[in-house]
Steps between C-alpha positions, in 0.01 A plus 500: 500500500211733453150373505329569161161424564188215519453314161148560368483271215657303189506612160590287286595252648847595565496891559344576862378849587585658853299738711774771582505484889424783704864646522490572115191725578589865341889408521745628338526381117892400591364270799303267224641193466710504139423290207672157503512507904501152662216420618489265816208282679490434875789234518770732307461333157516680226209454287499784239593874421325806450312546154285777524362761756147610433194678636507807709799630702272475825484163469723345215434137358830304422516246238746244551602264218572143673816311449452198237669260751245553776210230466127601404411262813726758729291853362162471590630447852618919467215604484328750781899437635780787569802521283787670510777681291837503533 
């Protein structure tokens, strides 16, 4: 498990977007996390994959599209929160 970064925000409502964390920093383009990763919160649940991966490559933004079985009461609580990829 790799940590992907701190979530900014919510798009959306179901897409969140990911502040790339400081390992991703001018790394290599093979060391981004791939489209359709797993994307994990604190507790090791899955709670949606890799979408997108935007802005610039010293600090890349990752868009996550959430899962449709994870409850709108459970995302706000991501928010400013690290998650993961597998």
């Amino acid at each position: 498990m790799k940590r992907l970064g701190v979530v900014s925000h919510l798009i959306g409502g179901r897409k969140l977007i990911v502040k790339g964390s400081e390992s991703m920093a001018f790394c290599n383009i093979k060391d981004l996390p791939r489209k359709g990763s797993a994307v994990l919160d604190k507790k090791v649940a899955r709670i949606g994959k890799v979408s997108d991966i935007i802005g610039p490559t010293a600090q890349p933004y990752i868009v996550v599209k959430i899962f449709s079985d994870v409850p709108d009461s459970k995302i706000k609580s991501w928010i400013r929160e690290k998650v993961y990829v597998k």
